[in-house]
N, C-alpha and C positions, 0 to 999 in steps of 0.2 A: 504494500500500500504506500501510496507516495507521503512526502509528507505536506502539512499544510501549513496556511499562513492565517493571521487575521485580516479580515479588511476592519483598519477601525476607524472607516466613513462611517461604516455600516454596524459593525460591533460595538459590544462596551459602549454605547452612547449611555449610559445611564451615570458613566465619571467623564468628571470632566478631562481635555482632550487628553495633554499630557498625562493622565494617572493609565490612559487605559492600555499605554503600555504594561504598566505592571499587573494590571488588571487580567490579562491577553499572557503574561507570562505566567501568572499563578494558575491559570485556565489549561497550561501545558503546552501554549504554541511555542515556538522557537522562532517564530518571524512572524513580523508585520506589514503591511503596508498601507497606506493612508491618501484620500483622495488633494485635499488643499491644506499643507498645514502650516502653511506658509505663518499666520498668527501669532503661532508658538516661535519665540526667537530659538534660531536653531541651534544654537548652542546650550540648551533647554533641552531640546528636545536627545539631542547627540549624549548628551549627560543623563539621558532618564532610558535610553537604550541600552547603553553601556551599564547602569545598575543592574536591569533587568536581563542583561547578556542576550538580547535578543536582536534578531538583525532586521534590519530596514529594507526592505525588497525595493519599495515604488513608490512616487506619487506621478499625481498629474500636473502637466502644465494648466494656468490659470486660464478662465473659462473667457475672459476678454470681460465684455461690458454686462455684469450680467442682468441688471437692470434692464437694457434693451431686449434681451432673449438672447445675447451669445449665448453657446455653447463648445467652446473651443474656435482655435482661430488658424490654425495650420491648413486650411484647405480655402481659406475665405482669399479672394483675389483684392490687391490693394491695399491687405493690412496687413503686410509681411513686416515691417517694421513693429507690427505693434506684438509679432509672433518673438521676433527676434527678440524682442524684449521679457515676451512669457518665456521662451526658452532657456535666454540668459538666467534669469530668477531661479525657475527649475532647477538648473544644473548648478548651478552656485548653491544654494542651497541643500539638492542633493549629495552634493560632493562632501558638502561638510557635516552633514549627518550618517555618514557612510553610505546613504541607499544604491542599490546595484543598476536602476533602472530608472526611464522617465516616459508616462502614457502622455503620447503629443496626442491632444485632443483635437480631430478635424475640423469640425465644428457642422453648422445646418445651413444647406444653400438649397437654392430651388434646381428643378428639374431642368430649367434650360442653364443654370451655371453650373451644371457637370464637368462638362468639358473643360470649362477655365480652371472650375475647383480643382481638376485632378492634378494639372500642370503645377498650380498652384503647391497642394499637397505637396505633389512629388518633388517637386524644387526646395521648399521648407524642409521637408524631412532630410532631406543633404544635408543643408544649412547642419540642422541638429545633431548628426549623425557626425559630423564634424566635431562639434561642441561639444557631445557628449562622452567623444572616443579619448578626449584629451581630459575628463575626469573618470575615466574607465568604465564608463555606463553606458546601460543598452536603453534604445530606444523602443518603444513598443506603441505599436496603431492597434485600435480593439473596434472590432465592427461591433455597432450599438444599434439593436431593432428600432423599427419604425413605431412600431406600437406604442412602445415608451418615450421613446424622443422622437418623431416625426423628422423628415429632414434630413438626421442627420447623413453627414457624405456620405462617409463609409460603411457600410451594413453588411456585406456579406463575405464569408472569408475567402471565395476565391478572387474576387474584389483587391483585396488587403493584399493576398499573393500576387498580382498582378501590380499594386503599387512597387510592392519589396523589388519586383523585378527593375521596375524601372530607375528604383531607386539607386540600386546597386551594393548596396555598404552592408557590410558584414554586423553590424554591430545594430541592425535595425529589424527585430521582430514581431508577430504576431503575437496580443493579446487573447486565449481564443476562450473567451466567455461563453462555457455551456448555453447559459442561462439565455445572452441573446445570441446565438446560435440555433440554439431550438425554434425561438420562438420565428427564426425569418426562414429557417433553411435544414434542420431536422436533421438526421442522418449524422449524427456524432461521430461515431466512428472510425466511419471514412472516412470524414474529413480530417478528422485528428491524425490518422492513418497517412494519408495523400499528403498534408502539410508538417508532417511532425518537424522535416528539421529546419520549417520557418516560423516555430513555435516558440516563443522565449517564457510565457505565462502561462496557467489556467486558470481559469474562476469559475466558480459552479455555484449555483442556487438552484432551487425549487421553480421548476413550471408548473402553471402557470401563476404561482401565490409569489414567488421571489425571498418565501423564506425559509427554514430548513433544508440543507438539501435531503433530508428521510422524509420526504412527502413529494406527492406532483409525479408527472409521466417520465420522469428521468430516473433509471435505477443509478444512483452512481458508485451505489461497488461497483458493479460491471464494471461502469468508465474507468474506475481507478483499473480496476484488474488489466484492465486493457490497457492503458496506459503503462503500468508495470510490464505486460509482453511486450509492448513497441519500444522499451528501455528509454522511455521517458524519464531523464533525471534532477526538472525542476520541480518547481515549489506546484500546490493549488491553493489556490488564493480562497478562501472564505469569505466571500461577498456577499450575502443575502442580509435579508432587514426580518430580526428574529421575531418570533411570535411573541415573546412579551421578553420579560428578562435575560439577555445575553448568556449567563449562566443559568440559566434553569432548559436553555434550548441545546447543551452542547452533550445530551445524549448519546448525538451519530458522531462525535467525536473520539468519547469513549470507545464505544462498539465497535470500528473502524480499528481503531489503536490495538484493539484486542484480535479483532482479525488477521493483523497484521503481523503480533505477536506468536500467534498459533498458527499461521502460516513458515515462518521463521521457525519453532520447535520444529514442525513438519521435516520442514528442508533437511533441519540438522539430524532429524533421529534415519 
């Protein structure tokens, strides 16, 4: 069984931001990663990791304006300047809390600024890919359904493979979110299968509720199991919004950890 991560956008919201590190470490994860935490000065935060010896996978670049309805800006034409500046942030910030990673968020354009958007994207994520190689960190694009965020650019994963291609850099991967995965494009598997080594993430939730993953049309022992045969050796990121208290949902955590355990005896006897 692979191992996991917390998201704590999504987790531990019940302490405040910086505590839920420690929070996330008594819970038994051994990595985190966090959507904007930019808040917390990050020398705060690099000190409350280090307590808790846990490691910082990810965040996101800044969503832009988001009073207007940004949602990310790496794909928007004309505001590359204001990209270059979320990126910059990003990665200075990442570097100095150790995080391994940075999700360049596309952002939401209309149907006929496809074609610009993409240029656009694909020219940004250089930029970054640049930026991010010289603090040792990967980049990562996550296609986001429609359903929940309408809009956004990037949505489906062979989409995203088709970006990496153009992109060219070694150091820029696939976010590959079960959770919106399912919901635009189904067939997990495979496609975990077909893109595994432009994979740098996973995150898994619950369809169609987005919270546990022990409930909704996705088994994901399977996926892990599978994942363990395709010699998948990162992180899965724990992204859903729990059904009431963070700790009182982390059941399939347990159970999981114990399968994993009993699978290892297996091996060894």
């Amino acid at each position: 069984m692979p191992r996991f991560s917390a998201n704590l956008g999504f987790l531990f919201t019940e302490h405040p931001e910086i505590d839920r590190i420690a929070a996330a470490a008594e819970a038994g994860f051994k990595a985190v990663e966090m959507h904007w935490p930019y808040q917390v000065p990050a020398a705060e935060m690099r000190s409350a990791l280090s307590r808790s010896q846990v490691t910082m996978l990810g965040l996101n670049t800044p969503v832009g304006n988001a009073a207007a309805g940004d949602f990310g800006l790496a794909a928007l034409p004309c505001r590359e300047s204001e990209f270059e500046q979320a990126i910059d942030q990003a990665v200075s910030y990442g570097h100095t809390i150790g995080a391994t990673a940075v999700h360049c968020m596309a952002g939401l354009v209309t149907a006929d600024a496809a074609s610009a958007a993409e240029s656009t994207f694909v020219a940004n994520l250089k930029l970054a890919a640049d930026k991010a190689a010289l603090a040792d960190m990967t980049v990562l694009i996550e296609p986001i359904n429609h359903r929940d965020k309408p809009g956004y650019f990037l949505h489906t994963i062979e989409q995203a493979a088709s970006i990496l291609d153009q992109v060219g850099r070694r150091n820029v991967k696939i976010m590959f979110d079960c959770y919106h995965t399912q919901i635009m494009q189904g067939d997990l598997m495979r496609r975990l299968r077909d893109h595994l080594d432009l994979i740098g993430h996973v995150q898994i939730a619950a369809v169609p509720s987005r919270a546990e993953p022990d409930e909704g049309e996705i088994d994901y022992r399977e996926i892990c199991r599978f994942l363990d045969t395709l010699g998948y050796s990162g992180w899965i990121g724990a992204e859903y919004k729990p059904r009431g208290r963070t700790e009182d949902g982390l059941g399939w955590l347990s159970a999981w950890t114990q399968d994993q355990s009993s699978s290892a005896r297996g091996a060894a006897a």
